[in-house]
Structures are given as C-alpha cells and as structure tokens.
C-alpha positions in Angstrom: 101.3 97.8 71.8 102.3 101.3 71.2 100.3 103.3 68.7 99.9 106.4 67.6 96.8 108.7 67.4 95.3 110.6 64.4 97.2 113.8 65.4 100.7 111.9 65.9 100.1 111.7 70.1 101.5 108.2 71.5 99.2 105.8 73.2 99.6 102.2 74.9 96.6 99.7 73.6 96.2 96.5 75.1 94.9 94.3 72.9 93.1 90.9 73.6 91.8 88.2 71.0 89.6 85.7 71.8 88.7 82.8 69.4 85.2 81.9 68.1 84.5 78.2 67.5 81.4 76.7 65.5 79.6 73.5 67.1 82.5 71.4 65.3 84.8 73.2 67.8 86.5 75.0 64.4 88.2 78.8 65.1 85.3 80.4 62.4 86.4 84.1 63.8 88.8 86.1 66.5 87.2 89.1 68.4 89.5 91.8 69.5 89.2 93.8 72.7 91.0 96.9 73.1 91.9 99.0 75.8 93.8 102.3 75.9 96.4 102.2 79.0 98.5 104.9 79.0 98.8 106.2 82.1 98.8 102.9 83.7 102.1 102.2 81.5 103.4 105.1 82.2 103.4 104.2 85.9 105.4 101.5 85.1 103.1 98.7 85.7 104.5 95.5 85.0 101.4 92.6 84.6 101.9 89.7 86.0 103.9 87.4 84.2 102.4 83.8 83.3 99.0 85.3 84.8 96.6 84.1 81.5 93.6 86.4 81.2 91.0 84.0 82.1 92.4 84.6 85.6 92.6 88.1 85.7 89.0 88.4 84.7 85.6 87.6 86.7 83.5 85.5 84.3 80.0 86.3 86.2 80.4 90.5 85.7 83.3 90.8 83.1 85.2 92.9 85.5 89.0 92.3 86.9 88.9 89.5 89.3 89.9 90.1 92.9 93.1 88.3 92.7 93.8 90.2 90.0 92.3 93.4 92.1 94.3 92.9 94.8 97.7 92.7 93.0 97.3 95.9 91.6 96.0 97.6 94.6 99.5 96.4 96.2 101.8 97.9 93.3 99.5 100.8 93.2 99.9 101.5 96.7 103.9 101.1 96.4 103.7 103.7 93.4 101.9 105.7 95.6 104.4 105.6 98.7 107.1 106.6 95.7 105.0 109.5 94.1 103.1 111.1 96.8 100.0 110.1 95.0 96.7 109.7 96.4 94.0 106.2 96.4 90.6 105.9 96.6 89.1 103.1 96.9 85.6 102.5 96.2 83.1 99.9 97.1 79.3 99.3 95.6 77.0 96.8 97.1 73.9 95.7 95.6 70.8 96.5 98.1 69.2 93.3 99.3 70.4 91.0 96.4 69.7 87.9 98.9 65.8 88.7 98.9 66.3 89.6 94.9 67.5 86.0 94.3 64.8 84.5 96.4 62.0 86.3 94.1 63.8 85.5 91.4 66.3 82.8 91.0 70.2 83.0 90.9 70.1 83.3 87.2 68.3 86.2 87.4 70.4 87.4 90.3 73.3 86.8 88.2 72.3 88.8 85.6 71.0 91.6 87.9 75.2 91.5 88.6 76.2 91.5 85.2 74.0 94.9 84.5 75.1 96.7 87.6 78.6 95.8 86.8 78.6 97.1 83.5 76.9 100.4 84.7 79.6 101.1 87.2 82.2 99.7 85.3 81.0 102.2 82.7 81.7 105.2 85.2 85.2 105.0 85.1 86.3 105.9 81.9 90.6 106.3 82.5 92.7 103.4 81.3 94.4 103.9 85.1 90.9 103.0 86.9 90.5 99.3 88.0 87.0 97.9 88.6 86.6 94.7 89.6 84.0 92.6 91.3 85.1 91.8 95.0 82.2 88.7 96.2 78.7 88.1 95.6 77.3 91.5 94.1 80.3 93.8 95.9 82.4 95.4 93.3 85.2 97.4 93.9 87.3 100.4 91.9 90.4 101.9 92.6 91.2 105.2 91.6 94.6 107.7 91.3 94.7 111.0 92.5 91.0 111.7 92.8 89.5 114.9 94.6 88.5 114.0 97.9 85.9 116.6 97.5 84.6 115.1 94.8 84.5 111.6 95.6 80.8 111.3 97.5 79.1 113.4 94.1 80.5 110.9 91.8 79.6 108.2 93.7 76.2 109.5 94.3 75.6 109.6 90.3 76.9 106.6 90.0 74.1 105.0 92.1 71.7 107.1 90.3 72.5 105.8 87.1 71.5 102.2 88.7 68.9 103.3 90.2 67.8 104.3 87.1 68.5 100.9 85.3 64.8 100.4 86.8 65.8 96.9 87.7 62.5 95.9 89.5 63.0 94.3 92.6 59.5 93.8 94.6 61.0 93.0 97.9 63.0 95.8 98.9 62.8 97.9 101.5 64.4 100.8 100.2 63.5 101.8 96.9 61.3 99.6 94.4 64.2 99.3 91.9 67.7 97.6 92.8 70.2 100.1 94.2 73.7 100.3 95.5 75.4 101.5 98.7 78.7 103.1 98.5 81.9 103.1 100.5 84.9 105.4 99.6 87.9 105.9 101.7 91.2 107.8 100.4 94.9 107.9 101.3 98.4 108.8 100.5 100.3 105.8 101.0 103.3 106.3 103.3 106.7 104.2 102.8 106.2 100.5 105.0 102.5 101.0 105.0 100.2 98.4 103.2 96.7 98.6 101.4 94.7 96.3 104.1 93.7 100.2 106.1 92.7 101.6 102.9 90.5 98.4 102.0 89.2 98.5 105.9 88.2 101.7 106.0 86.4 102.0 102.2 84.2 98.6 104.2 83.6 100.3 107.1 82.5 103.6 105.1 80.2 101.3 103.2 78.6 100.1 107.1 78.1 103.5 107.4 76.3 104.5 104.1 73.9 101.3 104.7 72.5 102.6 107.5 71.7 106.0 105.5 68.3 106.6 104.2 67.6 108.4 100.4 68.1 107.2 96.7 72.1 107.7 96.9 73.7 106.5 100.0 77.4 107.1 100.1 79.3 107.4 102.9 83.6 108.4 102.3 85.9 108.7 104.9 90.0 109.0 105.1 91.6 106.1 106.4 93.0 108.2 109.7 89.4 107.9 110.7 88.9 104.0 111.2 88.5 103.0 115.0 
C-alpha cells in the first residue's frame, strides 16, 4: 500500500494479516505485520504472482525461505546488470550446531535457530535487505550497494551480538557460547552473468572464515577471486 509519513514523505508498506482461531477453529482476532519497502519498490520489484506467503516464508526461523531467496537474488542481480549496482551476499553458519543438538535435542536446536535468526535478521534494518535462512542453521542476506570496506566490521558485530546471546553450548571447541562464521563475497553484476559465482564465492569465503581462530570470524572476498 502507499502511505504517507507524518511529515507528508511517501512510503510503500507491505502489509500481512494473519487470522487467530480459538480451540473451536473460530477467527477470534487478525494480527497485522508491516513492513516498510520503499526502496525495494522503487527498484521495481514485482513479487511473485500466485506465490502465497506461507511459501515465501521459513516456518522454523521466520525468515524468507530459500526459494523465495533465490528468486530475488536472480531479479536483484538483473537490476544490478541494468544499474551498475553492487551485491553482497552474506552467509552466517551456526558453530558446531550438530554437537549442540546432540547435548540437547532438536527442539532445543531449533530454537537455538530461531534466536540466532532473529538476531541477524535484526541487523539489517533497510526494507531492500533480504535475510533468509538457507539449510539447517545457514542463513543467508543479500544486500545493495554495500561498502566493500565495510562489509567484514559489520559482519564481525553481527557475530558479536550472538556471541553475546550467551547461548550456552558445553561442547564446543571454540568459544563456550554458540557463535557464527561468516562468509561475504561482493560483485557488480555484468549483462549475461548469473548469481551462482556470487553465491560460490560468499561459501567458499565462509570455508575460509571456519578455519580462522577469535570471537568473530569473517572471511569476504570479491567474486574475481574464486579458484
């Protein structure tokens, strides 16, 4: 919906109800999510018709879903090859979450999810940022015109806010809390190119930060660098 702001300044809200039922099954109320999404608009995005929202969102973490992900990753990158704009994609990994879910259950692994999610998910504040969650407890965002210099800082407080979550996890061997590892890679897109180098590298930068010691470990890298 277009809408208007207290000083007159035009905005794009998307707006999502959900119905409440009671144990009879009865709608009792309707919750309404809102979302500013002006620049994405703006863009000319076009959602994807006959796409219901229960598919374009992950249940488990409350992000996007990957299908979802990956459809706008391919019109972003064709806006992108149009207006000279840059991507970066990022990917977080959740340290060790096989040996959390063996301490604990998947239940509580799944919740472990769930609270990382919405602390990254938090990060990204723009209505043009998509977060979503890739597999297991991978989750991916996908940023416009970011700083390349300023991609590994951000990403580096971004896993010291989980870190600081204090999520105990026993039976890691990196830090005594759950943390993330972080992959970034950035490109301009370029006319007949696709998105599968930019997704390629942003995984392989994420090898990389594995193997790094330290609270943060981030590793970015341009996609001209992949082997």
């Amino acid at each position: 919906m277009r809408n208007y702001r207290k000083d007159g300044t035009q905005f794009w809200n998307e707006v999502v109800l959900q119905p409440l039922r009671n144990a009879e099954g009865r709608i009792t109320h309707f919750v309404g999510f809102h979302r500013d999404v002006t620049e994405r608009e703006r863009s000319g995005l076009i959602r994807a018709p006959g796409r219901p929202s229960w598919l374009r969102e992950d249940r488990l973490s409350g992000l996007y879903s990957r299908a979802y992900f990956e459809e706008l990753l391919q019109h972003d990158w064709q806006v992108g090859a149009r207006e000279a704009r840059t991507l970066t994609l990022m990917v977080f990994d959740i340290d060790q979450l096989g040996s959390y879910n063996e301490t604990y259950g998947r239940a509580a692994g799944d919740a472990c999810i769930r609270r990382v999610a919405g602390v990254i998910g938090g990060a990204f504040r723009r209505g043009a940022d998509v977060v979503a969650r890739w597999e297991g407890g991978r989750i991916v965002a996908l940023v416009r015109n970011a700083d390349p210099s300023s991609i590994k800082s951000f990403a580096a407080a971004v896993a010291h806010k989980v870190l600081g979550q204090h999520i105990h996890h026993p039976r890691s061997t990196l830090q005594k809390f759950v943390s993330v590892s972080i992959g970034a890679a950035h490109r301009s897109p370029a006319a007949g190119d696709g998105p599968d180098a930019l997704v390629q590298a942003a995984m392989k930068a994420l090898a990389r930060a594995k193997d790094e010691r330290g609270e943060a470990r981030v590793a970015v890298m341009a996609v001209g660098e992949i082997d």
